[in-house]
N, C-alpha and C positions, 0 to 999 in steps of 0.2 A: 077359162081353161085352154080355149086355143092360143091365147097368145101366151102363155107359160111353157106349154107344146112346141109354139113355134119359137121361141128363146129358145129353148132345151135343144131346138134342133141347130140352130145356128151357133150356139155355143159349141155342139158337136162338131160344125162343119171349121170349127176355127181351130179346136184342139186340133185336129187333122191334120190341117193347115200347118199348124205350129211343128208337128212332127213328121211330115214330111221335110219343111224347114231347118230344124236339126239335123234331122239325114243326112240333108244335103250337106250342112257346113261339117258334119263330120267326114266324109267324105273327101274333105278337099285338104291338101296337101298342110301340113303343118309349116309353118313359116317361123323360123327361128334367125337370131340377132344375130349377126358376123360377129359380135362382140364373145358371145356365148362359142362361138368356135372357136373365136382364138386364146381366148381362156383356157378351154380345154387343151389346144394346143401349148401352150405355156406353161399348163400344171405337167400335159407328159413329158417335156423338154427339161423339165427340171429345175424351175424358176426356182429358189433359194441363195442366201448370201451366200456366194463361196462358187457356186455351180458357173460353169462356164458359159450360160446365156447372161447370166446377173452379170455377171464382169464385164459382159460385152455389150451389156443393155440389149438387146437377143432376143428377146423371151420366143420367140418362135425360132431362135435358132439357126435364122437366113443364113445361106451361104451367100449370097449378094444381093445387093438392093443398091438403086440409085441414090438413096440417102444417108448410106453407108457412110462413116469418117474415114475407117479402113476396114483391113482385117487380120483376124490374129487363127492361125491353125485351122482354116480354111473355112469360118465363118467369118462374117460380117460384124462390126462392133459400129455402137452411134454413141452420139456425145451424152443421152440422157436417155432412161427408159422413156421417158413419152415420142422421143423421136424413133424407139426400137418399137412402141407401139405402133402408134402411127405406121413405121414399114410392114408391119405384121399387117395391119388391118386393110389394106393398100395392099398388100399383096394377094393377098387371099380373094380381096375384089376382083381383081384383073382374073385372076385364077377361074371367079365365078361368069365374069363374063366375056371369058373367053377371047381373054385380051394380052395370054403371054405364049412362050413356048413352046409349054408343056402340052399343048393340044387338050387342056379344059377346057369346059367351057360350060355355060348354063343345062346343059344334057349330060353334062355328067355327073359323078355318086361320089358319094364321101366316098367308099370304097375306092375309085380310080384318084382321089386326092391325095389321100395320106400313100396309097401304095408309088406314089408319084412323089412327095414329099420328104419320104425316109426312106433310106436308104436301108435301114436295120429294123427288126423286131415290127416287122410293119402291120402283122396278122394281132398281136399284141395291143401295137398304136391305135390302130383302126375300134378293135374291142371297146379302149378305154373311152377313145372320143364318141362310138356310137353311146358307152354306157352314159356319157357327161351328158350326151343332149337328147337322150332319151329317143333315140332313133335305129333306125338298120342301118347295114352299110348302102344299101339302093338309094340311101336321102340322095334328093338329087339336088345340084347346086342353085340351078334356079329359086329353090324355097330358102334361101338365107336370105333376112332382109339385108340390104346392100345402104 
């Protein structure tokens, strides 16, 4: 009988354990894909055939990038979507770590991104990409995986 007691009790002391442990990890910052931003970013830009990011291989829409071939109507156009991806995902990096202009940097919120990023309808923007990745605007940039 005591050593059934004393299971019983160490079993107790481990569920405990275990939920405290979840706690925790709920607790900590959700960590989401750059790829999953820039998706989102590309669905609100308007990626379809015909759409002026698709034409310019664009899907974020860059007004300049180093990888840029040229530009048409004062965005950025590349020889193939995977090189307009590629600047997408590249840029949005630098962005997160605080490595371009814009005074990003890993302490900042989707919120200062997209109101940084568009120029229009930016209360809109911000909406559509918190609703795509299931966030606030407070996400702060450091939790994108990079």
């Amino acid at each position: 009988m005591k050593q059934l007691q004393f299971f019983k009790t160490i079993l107790g002391l481990f569920q405990q354990i275990f939920l405290l442990i979840s706690d925790l990890f709920r607790a900590l910052p959700k960590k989401i894909p750059i790829e999953k931003l820039a998706h989102a970013i590309k669905k609100f830009e308007g990626w379809y055939p015909g759409s002026r990011s698709f034409r310019n291989n664009n899907p974020g829409n860059l007004r300049s990038s180093k990888f840029q071939a040229g530009s048409a109507d004062g965005f950025a156009f590349f020889n193939s979507h995977a090189i307009g991806w590629s600047a997408l995902i590249w840029d949005l990096r630098q962005k997160c770590l605080g490595k371009t202009r814009t005074n990003l940097g890993p302490e900042s919120t989707l919120h200062d991104l997209i109101f940084t990023w568009s120029e229009t309808d930016q209360k809109v923007y911000l909406d559509f990409v918190c609703q795509q990745l299931g966030v606030a605007g407070d996400f702060q940039l450091k939790n994108f995986l990079l």
